[in-house]
Structure formats: structure tokens, C-alpha cells
N, C-alpha and C positions, 0 to 999 in steps of 0.2 A: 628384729631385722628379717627372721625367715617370716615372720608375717606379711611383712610388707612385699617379698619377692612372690609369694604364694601366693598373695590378694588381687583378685584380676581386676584388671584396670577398666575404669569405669568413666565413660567417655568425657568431655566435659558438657555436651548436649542433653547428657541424664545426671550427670553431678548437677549440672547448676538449673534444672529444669526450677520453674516456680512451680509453688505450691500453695499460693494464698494470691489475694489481689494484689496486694501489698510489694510482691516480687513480679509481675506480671508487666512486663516491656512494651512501653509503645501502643497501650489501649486504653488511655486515660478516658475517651468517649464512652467507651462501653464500661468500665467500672462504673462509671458515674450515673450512669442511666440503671443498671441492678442495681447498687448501693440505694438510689431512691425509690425503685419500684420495693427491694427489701426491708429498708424503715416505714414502708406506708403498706407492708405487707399483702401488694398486688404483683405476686409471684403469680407468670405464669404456669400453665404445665407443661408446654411445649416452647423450646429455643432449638434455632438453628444457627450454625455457625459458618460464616462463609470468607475465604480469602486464600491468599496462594498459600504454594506450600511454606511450612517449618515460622508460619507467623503465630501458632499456639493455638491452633481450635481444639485440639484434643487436649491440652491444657487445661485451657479455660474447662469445657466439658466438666475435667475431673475436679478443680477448683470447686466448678457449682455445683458435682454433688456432696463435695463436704461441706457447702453453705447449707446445703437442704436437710443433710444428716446430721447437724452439730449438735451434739450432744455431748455436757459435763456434769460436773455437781453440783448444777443448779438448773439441770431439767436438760431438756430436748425445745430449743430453738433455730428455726432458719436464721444465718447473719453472715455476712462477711467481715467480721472480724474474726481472722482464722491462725491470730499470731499464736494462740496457745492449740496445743492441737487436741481432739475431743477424743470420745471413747473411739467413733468410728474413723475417725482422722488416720492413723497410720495405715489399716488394711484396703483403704481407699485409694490414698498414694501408693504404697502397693500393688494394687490391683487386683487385688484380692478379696474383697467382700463382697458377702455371697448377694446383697441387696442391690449391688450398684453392678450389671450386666452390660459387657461393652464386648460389639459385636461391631466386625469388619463388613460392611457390603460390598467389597471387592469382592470376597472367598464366599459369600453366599448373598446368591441375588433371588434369590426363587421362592415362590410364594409357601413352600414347607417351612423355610426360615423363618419366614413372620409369621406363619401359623403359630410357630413353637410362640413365640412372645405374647401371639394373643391367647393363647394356651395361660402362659405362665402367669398375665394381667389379675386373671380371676384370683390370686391367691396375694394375700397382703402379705408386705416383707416379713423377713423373719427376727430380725433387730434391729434394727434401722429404721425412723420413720416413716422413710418413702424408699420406691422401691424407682431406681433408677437405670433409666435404659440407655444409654450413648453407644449410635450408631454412626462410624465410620463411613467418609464416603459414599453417603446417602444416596447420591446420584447414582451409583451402579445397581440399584436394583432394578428389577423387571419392574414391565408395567403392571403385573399379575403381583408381584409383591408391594406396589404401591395403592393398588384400588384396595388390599385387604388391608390395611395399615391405614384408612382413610378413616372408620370409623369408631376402631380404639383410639385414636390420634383425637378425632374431635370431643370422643366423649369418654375421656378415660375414665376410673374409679381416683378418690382422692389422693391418695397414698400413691400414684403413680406419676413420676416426670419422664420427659422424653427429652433429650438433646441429643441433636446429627450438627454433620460437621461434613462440610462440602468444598472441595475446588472447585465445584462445576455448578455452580447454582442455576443457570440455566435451563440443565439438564434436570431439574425436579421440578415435576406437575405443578402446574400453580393452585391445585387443590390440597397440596401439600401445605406450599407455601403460607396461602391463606390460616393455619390453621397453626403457624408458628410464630413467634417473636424472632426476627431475625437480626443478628447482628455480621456487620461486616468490618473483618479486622482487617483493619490497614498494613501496608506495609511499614517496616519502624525505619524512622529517619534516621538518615547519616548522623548526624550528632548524636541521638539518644543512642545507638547501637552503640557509635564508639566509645563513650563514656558508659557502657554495658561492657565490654570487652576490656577495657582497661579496667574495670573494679575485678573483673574475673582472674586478670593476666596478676593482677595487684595479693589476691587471694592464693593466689597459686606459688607466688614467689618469682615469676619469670620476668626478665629483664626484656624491651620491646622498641620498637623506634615508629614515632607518629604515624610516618610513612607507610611503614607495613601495613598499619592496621589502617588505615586509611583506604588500600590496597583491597584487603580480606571485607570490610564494609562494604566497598564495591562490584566486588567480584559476588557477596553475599547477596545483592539483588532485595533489603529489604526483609529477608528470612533469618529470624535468627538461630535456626538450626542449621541452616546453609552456613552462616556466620560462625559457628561453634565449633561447626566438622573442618572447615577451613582453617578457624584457629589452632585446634585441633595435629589438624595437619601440616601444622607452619612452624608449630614447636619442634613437633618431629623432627622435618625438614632440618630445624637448623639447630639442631642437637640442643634442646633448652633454651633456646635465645627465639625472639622472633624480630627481624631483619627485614629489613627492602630487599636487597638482593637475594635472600633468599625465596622469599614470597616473592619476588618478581620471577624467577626461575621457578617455581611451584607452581605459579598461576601462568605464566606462558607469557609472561608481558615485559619478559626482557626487552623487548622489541617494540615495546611503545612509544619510548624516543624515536627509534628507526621507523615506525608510521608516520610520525609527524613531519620526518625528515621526508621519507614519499607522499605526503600533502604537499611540501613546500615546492617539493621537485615536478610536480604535476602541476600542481596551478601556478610555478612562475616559467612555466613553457619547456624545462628541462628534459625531452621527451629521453634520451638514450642514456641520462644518471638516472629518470624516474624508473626505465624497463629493465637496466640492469642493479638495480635497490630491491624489483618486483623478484629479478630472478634469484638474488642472493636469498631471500627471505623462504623465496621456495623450497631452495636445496637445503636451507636447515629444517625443512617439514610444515611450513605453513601451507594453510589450504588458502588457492586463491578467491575462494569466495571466502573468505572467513577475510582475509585480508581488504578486499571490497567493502564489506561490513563493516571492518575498523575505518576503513576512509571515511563511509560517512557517516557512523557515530561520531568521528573527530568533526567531520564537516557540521553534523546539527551541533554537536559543541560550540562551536567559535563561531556559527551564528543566533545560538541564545547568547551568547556573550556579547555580541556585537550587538542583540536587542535591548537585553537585560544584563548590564556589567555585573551585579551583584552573582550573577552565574558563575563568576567564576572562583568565589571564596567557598564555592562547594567541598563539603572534608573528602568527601568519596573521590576528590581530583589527585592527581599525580601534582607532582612540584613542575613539570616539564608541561603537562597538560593546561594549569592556572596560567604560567607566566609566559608559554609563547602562541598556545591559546588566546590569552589577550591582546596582544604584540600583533597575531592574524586578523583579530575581528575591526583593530582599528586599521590594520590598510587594504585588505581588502571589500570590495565592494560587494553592496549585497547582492547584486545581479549574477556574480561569479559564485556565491555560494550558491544561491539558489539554482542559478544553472548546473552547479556541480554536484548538488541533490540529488536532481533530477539526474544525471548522468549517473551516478552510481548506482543511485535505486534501478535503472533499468538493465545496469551492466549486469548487476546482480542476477535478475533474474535470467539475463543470457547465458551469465555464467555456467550457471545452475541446470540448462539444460543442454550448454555445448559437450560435444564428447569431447573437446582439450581445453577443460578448463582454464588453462594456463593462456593460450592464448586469446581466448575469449576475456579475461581479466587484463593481456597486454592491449587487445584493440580499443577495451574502453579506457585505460587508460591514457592510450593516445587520441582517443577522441576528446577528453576528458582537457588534457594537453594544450590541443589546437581551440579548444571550443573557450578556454579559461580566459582570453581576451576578444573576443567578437565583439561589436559595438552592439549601443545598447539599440533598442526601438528607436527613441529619438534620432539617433545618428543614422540611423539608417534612410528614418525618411530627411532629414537633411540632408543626406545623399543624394538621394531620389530627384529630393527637390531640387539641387544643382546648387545647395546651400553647404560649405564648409564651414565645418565646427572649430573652435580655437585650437583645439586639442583631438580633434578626432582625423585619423588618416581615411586617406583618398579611395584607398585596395586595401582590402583582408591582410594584414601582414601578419608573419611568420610569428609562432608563439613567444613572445616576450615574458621576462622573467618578475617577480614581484616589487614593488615599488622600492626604491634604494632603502637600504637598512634590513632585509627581508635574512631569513636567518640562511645558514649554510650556502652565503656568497653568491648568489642565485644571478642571472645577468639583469642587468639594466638597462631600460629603455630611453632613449634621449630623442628629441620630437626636435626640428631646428627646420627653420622659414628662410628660404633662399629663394632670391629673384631670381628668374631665364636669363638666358645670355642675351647680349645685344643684339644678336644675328634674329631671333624670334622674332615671329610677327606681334605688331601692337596689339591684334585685337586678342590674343590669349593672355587668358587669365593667371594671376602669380599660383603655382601650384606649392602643395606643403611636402617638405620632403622628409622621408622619416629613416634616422639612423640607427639600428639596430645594432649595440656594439656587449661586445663579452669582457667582462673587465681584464682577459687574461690579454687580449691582444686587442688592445685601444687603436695601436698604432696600422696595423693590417686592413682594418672596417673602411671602405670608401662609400660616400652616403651613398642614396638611391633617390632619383628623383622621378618623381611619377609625375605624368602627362596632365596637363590639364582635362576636365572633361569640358565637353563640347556640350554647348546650349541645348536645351530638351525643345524638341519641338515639342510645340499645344495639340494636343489630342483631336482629329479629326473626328466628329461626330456622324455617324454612320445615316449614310442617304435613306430617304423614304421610301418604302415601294407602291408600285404600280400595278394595279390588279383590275385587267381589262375582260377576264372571264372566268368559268369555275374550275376553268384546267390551270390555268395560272394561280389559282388560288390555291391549289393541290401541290402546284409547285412552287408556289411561296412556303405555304406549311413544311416541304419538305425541305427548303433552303435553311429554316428556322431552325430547323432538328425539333419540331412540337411536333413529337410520336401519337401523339391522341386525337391532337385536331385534323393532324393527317388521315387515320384510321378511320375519326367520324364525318369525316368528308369523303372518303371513299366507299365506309361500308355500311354507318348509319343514316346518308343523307342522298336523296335524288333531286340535283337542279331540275326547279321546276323556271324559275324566270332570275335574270342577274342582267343587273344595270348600275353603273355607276353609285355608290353608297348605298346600294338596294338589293337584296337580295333574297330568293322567295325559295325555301325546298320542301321534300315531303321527309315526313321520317319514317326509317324504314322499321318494322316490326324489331319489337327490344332496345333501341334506341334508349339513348339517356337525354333526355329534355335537357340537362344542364348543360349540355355542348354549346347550345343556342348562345345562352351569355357569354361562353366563355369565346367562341367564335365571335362573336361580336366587340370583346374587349379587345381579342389579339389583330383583329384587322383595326380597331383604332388606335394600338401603339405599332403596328407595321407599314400604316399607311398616314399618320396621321389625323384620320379625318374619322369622325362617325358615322358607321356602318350601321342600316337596318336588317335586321335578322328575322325573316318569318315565316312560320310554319302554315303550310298551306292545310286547310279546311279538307279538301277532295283527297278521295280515297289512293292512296298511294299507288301509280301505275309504273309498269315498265321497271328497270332494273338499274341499281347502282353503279357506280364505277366497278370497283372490285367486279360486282356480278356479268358484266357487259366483259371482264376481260377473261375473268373463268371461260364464260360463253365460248369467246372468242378463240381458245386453249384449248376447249374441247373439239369443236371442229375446225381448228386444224391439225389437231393428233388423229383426227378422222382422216380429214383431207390426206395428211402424211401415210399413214398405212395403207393408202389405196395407191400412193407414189407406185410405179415399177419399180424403182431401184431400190425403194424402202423393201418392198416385198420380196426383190431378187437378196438382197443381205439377210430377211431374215430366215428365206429358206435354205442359202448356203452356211448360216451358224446357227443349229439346230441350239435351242433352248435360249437364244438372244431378243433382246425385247428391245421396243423404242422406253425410251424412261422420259426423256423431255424434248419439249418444243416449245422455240423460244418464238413469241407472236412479238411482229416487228410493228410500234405504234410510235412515230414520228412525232406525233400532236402531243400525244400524251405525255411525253417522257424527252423533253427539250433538252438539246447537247450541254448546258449547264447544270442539270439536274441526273444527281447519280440515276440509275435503274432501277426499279424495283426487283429484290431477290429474285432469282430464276426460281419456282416452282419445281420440285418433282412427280411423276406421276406412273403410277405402276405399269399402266396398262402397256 
């Protein structure tokens, strides 16, 4: 008995670590692929191991170098039959023999590190067949510890294996890569995990309930080290026993019935039960982005359910999560989840960079709210088109609640067809009127009836224009808002002759020839009609638009300074200057057509 109080308790993540293939969870692919490269004795000498954390790479690692060091009383053979354990078996599992070197490349990434190994290469183990190196983490070494590890790596001596073990496979050279057999551990399934957990909870003697562990599977994410420390600490928790409620209190998801209940309250239009649910949830310490995040995990929940029903006999689910999960995907529509996808993914990120959280979490929720019934595309252009749907209202009405039967009493919407009074005129139309009633006060709700809408008129097709010279041509361009053809009418082209679908210019020095075309296309969808565009032959004379007005700008900021009264203001305000002058051009710039910017000018 003082033994047992004396003897430090040893977690159950290293009690129940495997120690053979045999024990080894959730990697049935990769036994199977060693198991046959080992009977056909095309061992590599280099393996890498990659997957998230606590799925067993360092595990496996130590597995395979007691496949490679086995040795009994009937010699030294590599095998993965490791149920009997061999001479080197226990100081392996251990960690302890001196042949099998297992080094972290977290705590040392620098090319001194791996010198030491290609140091120690040249000497062949010292009991053990091969002399084994497992490297941690592989990804954090330098790049300078990777180019020197490149060519022990490709051409070891015999007696020598390498296996690393990576989160981050990425992050390692692909000249690395190339030069390893890699395997990639999957995450272990909800089933295999659980029936892993119950043989351990079974071993242990603790008493447990589906639930919990179904809980601790899920929160475990797939790892079963994450899964072991949780169990771990579930026991604890709940003094010997492992419980729902206490693993719901352990893991924080007391409150995952109360998210489902703020889904219900948000998507059936409930805005001030959904914001005062938000606020209670806060004052007991939820984060509202964390809270956001549970909305729409729940939201892609209940719609893989509503794709794929088999989703919802997942073990990893809560009892609350399968059965009103299900109950959601069959009445609501997919347009509302996927809109409320999208609504939370974006809230999230608002969330996440507003300074009041809280509120940033309550405004998408009320967008979230109002947004949960909007009509779909089709209805809207039925709208448009002056077409009412059997079932679709006239106006955006006010958020309605989930379709009757919807859980925590939520309101319902009732849709009811009333003719006008007799007093209307014949020629409007029967409008649909929509009643919106709370089941608490049916009797209070008087309907609403909306206006019919009035016939669309047919869309007037915009007249042709008229382009009788190149200044009107200037100012067509600029009616059109086309900034380019404007530009290469004014700065790259000089009228030389224009006549009716005829038109002859010069181009001015730097000119872009494609104007041409595209001048030519825009006067044939402006005017209707096909326009000739041609560049004259003769050597380009005389000056541009733009340039004619520069011109123009310069002497009269000439003319201006030689003004008396310009001259009397600027010697009564010593260091004042003329900056502009606006040249008044009637032709050029027609009372329909904005002005061209005013120019500034130092001088």
C-alpha cells in the first residue's frame, strides 16, 4: 500500500503508449505497406513521418527501430513481429540505447548539430545492428543544417537508418523529401478511437457513459494523445467516474444545447431572445468570436446533414447535436444556410478585428436575423418582372420565425390571399397579404395588406447620335464618359477633313494606331452607322486640340499680366502671383457638356 502511494502516477498517454504494430491505432495503411516492404526485405534507409499532433510519429519511429534491431535466440533479424520483446526491445522503449539516437530539432537547428551525426555516421553501432537516428521535428532545422544532412541522408553506410517526424512537411526541402519513404498518418476515426478509449477506461476499472466519451473523441480532434490527456482529465474531473456532465463542464460545452438554441433563435427571425442568449452566454465568459465559430460549425453541421443524412450518426456528435441537427436540415432551406455561412464566416472576421467584440458579434447576428428570410434570386426576378409567386411576398417583410414544429416555440408565419375592397378600382391587381403572428398573442396581429404594384413600363432604348463635326465628336466622347477616345481625339489626333461617315486625321507623334479601330467601332455603336477612319499620308502640321488650347492659355496669362489692374494687385500684395486663367471657348465646350478641368499654372 505505501508502494502504491509512493509510485508516481504515470499518465495514461505513456501507460498505454504502443509498443509493436500490433498496438498501434488507426494506421492500418502504413503497417501494411512496412509489413510488405519487411517480408520482401526492401527496407528502406530513410522514412519520414508526417501528420498532426499526438497521431504517433514518434511512436511508430521507435516501433521501427525495434523492427530493425530485433534480435533473440535465434539470431539478429529485421520483422515486425514484436509481440515477444528481443535483446534490444526494452532499452529502446526506454529510450535508452546507446544505438538508437533521438534528437529534437526544435532545441537544435544548426548545422554544429548535424555535423555531430555526420561525425558519429563513420562509426558502426555498438550492439545493435544498425545504428539509428530519429529526428524530431524535422522541419525546424536551418537551411545550413539541411544542405549538410543532404549527403549522409542519400548515401548512408549500411548499418545506418534515418527516420524524422514532421507537423510541418511543407516546411522540408524537397531534396530532403526526395530521399525518404514518407508516410502520412491520418487522423483516427471516431469509432476506432472510441473503442480505443473504452478498452483503456475497461483496463483501468472506471466506470463511463457513451456520451462523455463521445465528447472527449471530439474535442480530441483525431490525436490520440489529445484523447488520452482529456480522458485523463475527465477522470479526475469527476472523481473516478467519467460523465457527460462532467466532461461537458471540463470541456466548456455545457452550453452547446444553449448554441443550438441561439441558431434556432437567429434563423427563425427572434432578433431580441437571440441578443439577449448572446449576452447571457458572455457574462458567464464566452468569447464572442469563439461563440461565432460555434454558430457556424453547427451551421456546416445541419447542412452536411441536410446533403448527406448519414452525417448525422457521427459518434463524435452530442445527443442534442444528431437529433435537432436533423429536425434543422429537414426544414430549413439550403439558401438560408448557405447565406448564414457566409454571414458568420464574415462576422467572424469583423469580429476579430473590432475593438468591441461584443458588439461586432451582436450586429452580425442581427444581420444574420433579418438576412435568414430574404427571397431567393428566382423571386426576386419575379418581382422585378411584375410576376407574383404563390408563396412569395410583395415587400421584405420583418424576420419570421422557423417553419411550425421548429424547436423552442419560435413564431410562425402564416401567408393568407385577400381580395380589395369594392370601393378599388377594377384595374388593380389582387395583392397577397402577409400575416405575421407570435403564437403568444394570435388575437392582437391585424393582417397587413400591401399595394398592388403598378405595371413596369418597357424600357426605352436610348436614341442615336448625331455627329455633324470633330468638336461634336469630342463632345460625344465626353457625353459617353470613354476617357480614352476623348484623350486620343484631343491629344493624339489632328482633323485633317470630316464628312459625314468620313473621317480623315493626322497622328500626332507617340500616338497609338489602335485608336483608329477602336474610334471607328465606338462611332458605329453611337451613331449607328459605319464610320471611315483614316490616317493621312502628309506629314503631320499645325497643332492638336489640347495643343491649340495650351496655346491659347499661355497668351492669355500673357495678355493677363500686362492687364493694369492685374499689375496694380500684384504690386499692392508683394509675393502674390496669377496661378490661373480660365480661356472662355464657347465652340469647344457646349452648355451640355461638363468643362474641361481648370488647369493650374505657376507662373
Amino acid at each position: 500500500m505505501a508502494d502504491a502511494q509512493t509510485t508516481p502516477y504515470l499518465v495514461l498517454a505513456r501507460k498505454y503508449r504502443p509498443r509493436d504494430f500490433s498496438t498501434l491505432v488507426g494506421q492500418d495503411a502504413m503497417v501494411q505497406t512496412l509489413g510488405n516492404a519487411f517480408a520482401q526485405n526492401r527496407i528502406h534507409h530513410a522514412f519520414i513521418m508526417t501528420g498532426v499532433r499526438g497521431v504517433g510519429k514518434t511512436t511508430t519511429a521507435r516501433i521501427l527501430a525495434r523492427a530493425f534491431n530485433y534480435e533473440d535466440e535465434n539470431g539478429r533479424r529485421p520483422t515486425l513481429d514484436l509481440e515477444k520483446e528481443g535483446m534490444h526491445c526494452r532499452a529502446i522503449i526506454e529510450g535508452r540505447h546507446v544505438d538508437v539516437i533521438e534528437m529534437d530539432a526544435a532545441s537544435n537547428t544548426g548545422i554544429g548539430d548535424i555535423r555531430e551525426i555526420i561525425d558519429s555516421v563513420k562509426y558502426g553501432p555498438a550492439s545493435a545492428p544498425y545504428k539509428v537516428y530519429v529526428i524530431d521535428e524535422v522541419h525546424m532545422l536551418s537551411t545550413a543544417a539541411f544542405n549538410g544532412l543532404l549527403k549522409t541522408l542519400e548515401e548512408p553506410p549500411p548499418y545506418v537508418k534515418f527516420i524524422f517526424a514532421t507537423t510541418e512537411i511543407r516546411k522540408v526541402p524537397i531534396t530532403i523529401l526526395s530521399r525518404c519513404q514518407r508516410f502520412d498518418l491520418r487522423r483516427i476515426p471516431a469509432d476506432i478511437m472510441t473503442g480505443y478509449l473504452e478498452k483503456i477506461l475497461g483496463q483501468e476499472g472506471i466506470a463511463f457513459e457513451a456520451d462523455a466519451l463521445a465528447m472527449i473523441v471530439r474535442a480530441g480532434e483525431g490525436s490520440a494523445r489529445d484523447s488520452l490527456s482529456l480522458l485523463d482529465q475527465a477522470i479526475a474531473h469527476g472523481g473516478g467516474t467519467v460523465t457527460a456532465a462532467t466532461v461537458k463542464t471540463m470541456l466548456g460545452l455545457g452550453d452547446r444545447a444553449r448554441i443550438i438554441d441561439l441558431f434556432e433563435d437567429v434563423m427563425g427571425g427572434r432578433v431580441a431572445e437571440a441578443l439577449t442568449a448572446l449576452r447571457e452566454l458572455y457574462d458567464l465568459g464566452a468569447d464572442p468570436q469563439t461563440l461565432l465559430a460555434d454558430l457556424a460549425e453547427f451551421t456546416h453541421l445541419v447542412t452536411r446533414i441536410k446533403v448527406v443524412p448519414a452525417a448525422a450518426d457521427d459518434a463524435s456528435l452530442t445527443p442534442d447535436e444528431k437529433s435537432r441537427g436533423r429536425d434543422l436540415a429537414q426544414r430549413l432551406p439550403m439558401r438560408a444556410l448557405t447565406r448564414a455561412w457566409q454571414i458568420l464566416f464574415k462576422g467572424n472576421e469583423e469580429t476579430a478585428r473590432a475593438g468591441n467584440a461584443l458588439q461586432a458579434a451582436e450586429m452580425t447576428l442581427i444581420r444574420l436575423a433579418y438576412a435568414a428570410d430574404l427571397p431567393s434570386p428566382d423571386e426576386v426576378i419575379a418581382k422585378l418582372s411584375g410576376q407574383v409567386l404563390a408563396n412569395a411576398p410583395l415587400s421584405p417583410p420583418a424576420p419570421r420565425g422557423l417553419p411550425s414544429g421548429s424547436g423552442g416555440g419560435g413564431a410562425s408565419a402564416a401567408r393568407i390571399e385577400t381580395p380589395l375592397s369594392v370601393a378599388e378600382p377594377q384595374q388593380m391587381s389582387r395583392p397577397q397579404a402577409i400575416v405575421t403572428t407570435q403564437p403568444q398573442a394570435l388575437a392582437s396581429v391585424q393582417p397587413q395588406v400591401v399595394a398592388a404594384q403598378p405595371q413596369v413600363a418597357p424600357v426605352q432604348q436610348p436614341a442615336l447620335a448625331t455627329v455633324a463635326s470633330y468638336k461634336d465628336l469630342i463632345a460625344l466622347a465626353t457625353a459617353k464618359r470613354d476617357v480614352l477616345v476623348k484623350l486620343a481625339l484631343e491629344s493624339q489626333m489632328r482633323p485633317i477633313s470630316f464628312e459625314q461617315g468620313r473621317i480623315e486625321v493626322a497622328l500626332a507623334e507617340n500616338a497609338d494606331p489602335g485608336m483608329i479601330a477602336t474610334l471607328s467601332a465606338r462611332l458605329q455603336t453611337w451613331t449607328g452607322q459605319r464610320w471611315l477612319v483614316m490616317v493621312s499620308t502628309k506629314p503631320p502640321e499645325g497643332m492638336t486640340i489640347r495643343q491649340e488650347r495650351e496655346q491659347r492659355k499661355v497668351e492669355a496669362t500673357a495678355a493677363a499680366h500686362e492687364d493694369p489692374l492685374v499689375k496694380a494687385i500684384l504690386e499692392t500684395f508683394p509675393g502674390a502671383k496669377l496661378v490661373n486663367v480660365t480661356v472662355r471657348d464657347d465652340e469647344a465646350a457646349p452648355a451640355e457638356i461638363a468643362p474641361a478641368p481648370i488647369e493650374e499654372d505657376d507662373e
